[in-house]
C-alpha positions, 0 to 999 in steps of 0.5 A: 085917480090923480096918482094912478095917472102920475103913475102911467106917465110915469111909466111912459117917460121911462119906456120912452127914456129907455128906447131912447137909451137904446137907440142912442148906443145902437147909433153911436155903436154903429157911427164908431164902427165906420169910423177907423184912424187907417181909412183914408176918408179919415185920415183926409178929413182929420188932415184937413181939420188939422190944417183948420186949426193950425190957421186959427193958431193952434200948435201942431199937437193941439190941431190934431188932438182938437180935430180928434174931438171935433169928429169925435163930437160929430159923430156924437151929434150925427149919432144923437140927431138919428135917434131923435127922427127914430123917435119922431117917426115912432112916436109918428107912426104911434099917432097915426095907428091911434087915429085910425083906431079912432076913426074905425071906433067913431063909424062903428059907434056912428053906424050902431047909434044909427042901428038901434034909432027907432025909423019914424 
């Protein structure tokens, strides 16, 4: 009984890991794509990032190579935080469908035992 339990958890943690896997490359794929060198948002956020680390000292080259991996490193996050709320809100939603099934199998087992009590 204990291993087939082991068992089942197990499985779950990996169909989870693995929605999780995929979700994360749809998300990192997707914030890669509107992110482009020639778009002008870009190229205005890495100037102003760039212009950030050169008042902290940096050299010319290092500010822009260190405002490359800091929107590098948003996007990563940005990308990692929306698989969390998929996951949350499936995960949510999984919830929910669960306790609507026990709420319909409480009345009906409420309503059968109800059924079959001998009236006084």
């Amino acid at each position: 009984m204990n291993v087939a339990r082991k068992y089942r958890w197990k499985h779950g943690y990996l169909a989870l890991h693995h929605m999780l896997s995929q979700h994360q490359q749809l998300h990192q794929s997707r914030l890669v794509e509107s992110i482009y060198p020639s778009s002008i948002e870009y190229q205005n956020t890495l100037s102003k990032l760039t212009e950030y680390f050169l008042q902290r000292g940096s050299s010319h080259l290092d500010a822009q190579q260190q405002a490359i991996a800091f929107i590098g490193q948003t996007s990563v996050a940005a990308g990692d935080t929306a698989v969390y709320i998929d996951m949350f809100a499936m995960l949510g939603t999984l919830a929910i469908i669960l306790m609507a099934i026990v709420l319909i199998l409480l009345r009906t087992g409420a309503a059968e035992a109800q059924h079959n009590t001998p009236s006084h």
